[in-house]
N, C-alpha and C positions, 0 to 999 in steps of 0.2 A: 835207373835214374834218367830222367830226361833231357836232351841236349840243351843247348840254348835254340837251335833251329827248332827242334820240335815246340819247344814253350812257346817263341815266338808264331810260330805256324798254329798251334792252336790259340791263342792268340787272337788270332786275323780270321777263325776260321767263321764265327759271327759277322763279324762283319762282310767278310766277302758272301757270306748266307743272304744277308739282308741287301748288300746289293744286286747277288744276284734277282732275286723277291723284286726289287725295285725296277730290274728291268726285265723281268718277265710281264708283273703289271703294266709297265709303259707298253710293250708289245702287243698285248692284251688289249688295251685301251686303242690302242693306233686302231688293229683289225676293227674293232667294234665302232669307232668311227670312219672307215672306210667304209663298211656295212651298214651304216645309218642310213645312209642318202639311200639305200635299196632296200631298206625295210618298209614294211607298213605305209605305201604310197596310196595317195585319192587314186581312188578306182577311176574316176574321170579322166586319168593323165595316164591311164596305161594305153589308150588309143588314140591317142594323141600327139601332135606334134608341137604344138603352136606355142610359143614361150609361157611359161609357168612355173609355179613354186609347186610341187607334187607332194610335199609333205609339209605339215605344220612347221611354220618358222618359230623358234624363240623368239619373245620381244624380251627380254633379260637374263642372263646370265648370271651364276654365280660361280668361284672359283678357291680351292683351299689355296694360301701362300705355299708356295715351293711342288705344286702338286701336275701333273699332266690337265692340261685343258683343251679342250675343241670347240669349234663354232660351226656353223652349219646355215646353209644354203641350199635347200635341197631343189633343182630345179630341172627342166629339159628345153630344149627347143631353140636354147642360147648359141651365139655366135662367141661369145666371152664374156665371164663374170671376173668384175673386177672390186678389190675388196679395199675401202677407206678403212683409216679410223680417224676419229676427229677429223674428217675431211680431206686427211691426206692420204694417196694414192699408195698401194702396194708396189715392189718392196719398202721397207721401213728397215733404216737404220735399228741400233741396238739401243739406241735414247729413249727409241719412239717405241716400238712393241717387239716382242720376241717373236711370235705367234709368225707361222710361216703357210704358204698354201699344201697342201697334201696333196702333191698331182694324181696318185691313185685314183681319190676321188672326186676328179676330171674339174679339180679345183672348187669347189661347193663347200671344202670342208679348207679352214684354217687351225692351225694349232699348235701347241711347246707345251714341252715333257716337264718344264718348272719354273711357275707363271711367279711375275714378280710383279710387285708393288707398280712398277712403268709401264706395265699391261694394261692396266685399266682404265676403261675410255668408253665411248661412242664408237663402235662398228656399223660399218656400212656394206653391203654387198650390192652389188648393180650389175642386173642382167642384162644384154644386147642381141638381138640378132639385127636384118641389114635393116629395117623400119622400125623399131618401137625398141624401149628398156623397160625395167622395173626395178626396181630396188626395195630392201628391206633394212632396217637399223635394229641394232644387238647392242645393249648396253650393259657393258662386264665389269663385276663388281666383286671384292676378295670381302670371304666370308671366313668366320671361324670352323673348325672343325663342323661343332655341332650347333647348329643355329636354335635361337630358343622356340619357335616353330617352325613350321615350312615356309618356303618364301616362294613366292607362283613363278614361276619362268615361262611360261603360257596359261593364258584363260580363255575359257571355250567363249564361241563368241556366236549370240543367238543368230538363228537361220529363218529364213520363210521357205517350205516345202510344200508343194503341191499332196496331195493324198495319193498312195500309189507309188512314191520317191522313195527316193532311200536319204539316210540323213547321216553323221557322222560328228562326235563330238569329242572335243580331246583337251585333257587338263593337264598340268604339270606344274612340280615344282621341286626346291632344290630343298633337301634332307639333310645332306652332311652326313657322318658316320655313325654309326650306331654305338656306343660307346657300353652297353651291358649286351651280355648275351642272351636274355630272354628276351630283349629288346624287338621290337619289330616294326614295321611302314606298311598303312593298310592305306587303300585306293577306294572307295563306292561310289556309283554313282544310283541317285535315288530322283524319281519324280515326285514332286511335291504337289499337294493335293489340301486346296486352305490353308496352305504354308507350313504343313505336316507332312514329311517322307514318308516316301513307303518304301517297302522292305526292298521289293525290287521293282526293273524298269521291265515291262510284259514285252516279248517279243522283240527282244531285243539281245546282244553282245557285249561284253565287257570282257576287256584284252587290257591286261596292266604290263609296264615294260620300265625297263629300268636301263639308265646309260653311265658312264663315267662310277665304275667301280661301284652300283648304286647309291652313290651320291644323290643321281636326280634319279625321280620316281613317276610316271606318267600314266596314262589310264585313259584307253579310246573307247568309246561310246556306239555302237554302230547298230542302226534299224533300220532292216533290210525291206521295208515297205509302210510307211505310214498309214495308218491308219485315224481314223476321230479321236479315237482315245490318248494318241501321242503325243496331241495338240498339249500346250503348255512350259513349266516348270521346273525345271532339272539341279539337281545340285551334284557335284564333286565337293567330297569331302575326303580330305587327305589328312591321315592322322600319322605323327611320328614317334616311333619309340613309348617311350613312357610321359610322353607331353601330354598333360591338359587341355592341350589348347589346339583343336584340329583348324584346317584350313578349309572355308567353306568360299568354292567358285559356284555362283550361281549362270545360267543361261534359259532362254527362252526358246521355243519351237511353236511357230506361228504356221497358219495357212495364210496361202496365196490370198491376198483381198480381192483384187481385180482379175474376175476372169475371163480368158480369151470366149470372143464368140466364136461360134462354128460358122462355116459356109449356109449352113439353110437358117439358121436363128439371126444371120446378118443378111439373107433374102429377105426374111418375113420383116425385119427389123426396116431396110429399106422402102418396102414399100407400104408402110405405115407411115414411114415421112412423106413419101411422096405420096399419099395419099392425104393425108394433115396437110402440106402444103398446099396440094390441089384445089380445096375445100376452104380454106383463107384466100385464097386468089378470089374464088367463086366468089365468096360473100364481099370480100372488097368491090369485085366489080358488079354485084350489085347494090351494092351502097351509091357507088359513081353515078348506077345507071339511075338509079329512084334522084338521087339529086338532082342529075338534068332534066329529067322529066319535070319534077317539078318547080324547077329554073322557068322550061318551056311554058309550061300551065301560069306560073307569073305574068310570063312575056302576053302569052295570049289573052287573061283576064285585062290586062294595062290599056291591051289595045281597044279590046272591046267598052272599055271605061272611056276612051278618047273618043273614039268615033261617037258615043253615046250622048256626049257634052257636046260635041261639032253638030251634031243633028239638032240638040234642041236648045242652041243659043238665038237663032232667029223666030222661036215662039214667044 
């Protein structure tokens, strides 16, 4: 028969199961946001110094009530990033927001293990070094488990790239949990061609990633050399679960319209002006010169009309 200790201890022994679950996932989540800001950065910012955002920012947030959250700032080249919400400066009382900075990740990343209802606001990050800032706004907002579609927390946003560039395109959005088990969260990205997808994008990468327990679900786009054919169209479409109703982010991929001249097409180019200008001077001055002449030829018939009458007034 079993003691009262023992009853009791098993018992407790679920629940001390589930907390421990509860902060193994919070641990889990912390590392994986420490590791954001070093994941999948713009190729442009690995050689680089100069102040910058090196990964896609959120412009919205969503968050489960009671659940681990994080914010992000991914940047370099900063003197200090300082994080508002609603316009007021970090730290925050416990009135104002939970959400603290994560020094690991050299401050870029804010966040609390169990976001409440006073969380939610207008985020602001603002980067400095000793000449110039930037900033970015994040606006977080508590969502149900499982939302009835996706909801974008980034949208790819069209580029103009020269032919020969490379180009980079990235979609997101927030999912919530999957609540069946055959259940699943698909990412494609597809060029549209007379407003009809194709199957796939030629020459190109597709890299899907997932953050916050995959809650949020994202999908980068990458063509490592443009090409004629690239020009155009694009959609992210993010379908959840057993939802009806997929998320379609549309972007455009233009060429450069005005293009640089070269050093010999801007010689030849020069001396067609100056050769056009040259050629208007000429003709103007002799426009000038035929008018005085025949100013002169005036003056001189007038006179010889004078003398003509002075001669033959005394016949």
């Amino acid at each position: 028969m079993l003691s009262h200790e023992s009853m009791r201890a098993a018992a407790a022994a679920p629940k001390l199961l589930a907390i421990s679950w509860l902060l193994v996932a919070a641990v889990v989540m912390e590392v994986q946001a420490e590791d954001h800001c070093s994941e999948n950065r713009y190729n442009s910012s690995l050689g680089t110094e100069h102040l910058q955002f090196t990964k896609e920012v959120a412009d919205r947030e969503y968050a489960i009530l009671g659940q681990f959250k994080s914010l992000h700032c991914c940047a370099k080249g900063y003197r200090s990033i300082e994080w508002f919400k609603n316009g007021q400066p970090y730290p925050w009382g416990g009135e104002i927001s939970s959400l603290i900075v994560y020094p690991e990740a050299a401050n870029q990343t804010i966040y609390t293990h169990r976001i409440s209802e006073k969380d939610i606001g207008n985020y602001t990050c603002v980067l400095r070094n000793d000449t110039s800032a930037i900033r970015h706004d994040i606006e977080l907002q508590l969502q149900e488990d499982k939302p009835d579609y996706p909801l974008p927390t980034f949208k790819p946003k069209d580029m103009i790239i020269n032919l020969g560039e490379t180009a980079r395109f990235y979609c997101e959005a927030f999912v919530g949990k999957l609540d069946l088990p055959d259940a699943t969260n698909k990412i494609v990205w597809m060029q549209m061609f007379d407003d009809k997808p194709a199957a796939t994008v030629a020459d190109a990468h597709q890299l899907n990633v997932t953050r916050e327990d995959g809650q949020i679900i994202g999908s980068y786009l990458s063509i490592p050399k443009i090409q004629q054919h690239h020009y155009g169209r694009y959609r992210c479409q993010i379908t959840s679960g057993n939802l009806d109703r997929p998320l379609d982010l549309s972007v455009l991929l233009s060429p450069t319209q005005v293009t640089a001249v070269e050093e010999s097409e801007f010689g030849a180019l020069a001396l067609v002006i100056i050769a056009s200008v040259g050629a208007v001077l000429a003709l103007l001055l002799l426009v000038l010169c035929r008018g005085d002449l025949r100013k002169d030829h005036r003056l001189d018939h007038n006179r010889c009309s004078a003398q003509f009458i002075a001669d033959n007034e005394g016949v």
